[in-house]
C-alpha positions in Angstrom: -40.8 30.7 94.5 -38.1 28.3 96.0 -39.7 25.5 94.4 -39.9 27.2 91.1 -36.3 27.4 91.3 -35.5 24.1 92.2 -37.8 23.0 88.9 -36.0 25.2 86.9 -32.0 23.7 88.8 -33.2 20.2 87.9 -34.6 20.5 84.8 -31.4 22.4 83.4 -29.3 19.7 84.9 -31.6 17.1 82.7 -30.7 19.3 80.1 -26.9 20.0 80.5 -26.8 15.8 80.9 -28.5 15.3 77.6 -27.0 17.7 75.6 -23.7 16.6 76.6 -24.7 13.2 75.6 -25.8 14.1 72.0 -22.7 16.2 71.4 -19.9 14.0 73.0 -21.2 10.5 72.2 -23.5 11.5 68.8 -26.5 10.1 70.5 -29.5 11.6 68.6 -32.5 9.8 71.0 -30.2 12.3 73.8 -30.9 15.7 71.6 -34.8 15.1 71.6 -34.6 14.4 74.7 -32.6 18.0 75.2 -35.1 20.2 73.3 -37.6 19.0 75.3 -36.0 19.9 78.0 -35.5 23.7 76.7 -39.2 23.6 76.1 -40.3 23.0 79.4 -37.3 25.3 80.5 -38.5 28.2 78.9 -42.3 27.4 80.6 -40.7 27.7 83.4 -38.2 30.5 83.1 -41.7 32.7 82.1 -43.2 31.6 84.9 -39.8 32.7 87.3 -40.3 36.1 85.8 -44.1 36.4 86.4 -43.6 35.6 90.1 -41.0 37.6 90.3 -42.5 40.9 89.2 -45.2 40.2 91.1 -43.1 39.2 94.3 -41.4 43.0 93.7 -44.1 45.0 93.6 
């Protein structure tokens, strides 16, 4: 599960980096790149729950 987080620290700091770009500087390539980001994000946050349940029961 500490790995799982660390996926999810990383990828939301690709994410916070990227939007910043597109909103800041207008760079559009930056906003694909920061949906992507909140697609594989939410993968990931699903996942984080799953194991968590389970890891509570």
């Amino acid at each position: 599960m500490k790995e799982l987080i660390e996926k999810i620290t990383a990828e939301f700091e690709n994410f916070k980096t990227e939007a910043d770009a597109q909103a800041e500087k207008g760079n559009k390539a930056a906003g694909t790149r920061a949906r992507k980001s909140t697609l594989a994000l939410e993968k990931m946050l699903k996942e984080f729950r799953k194991t968590s349940l389970e890891a509570t029961k």
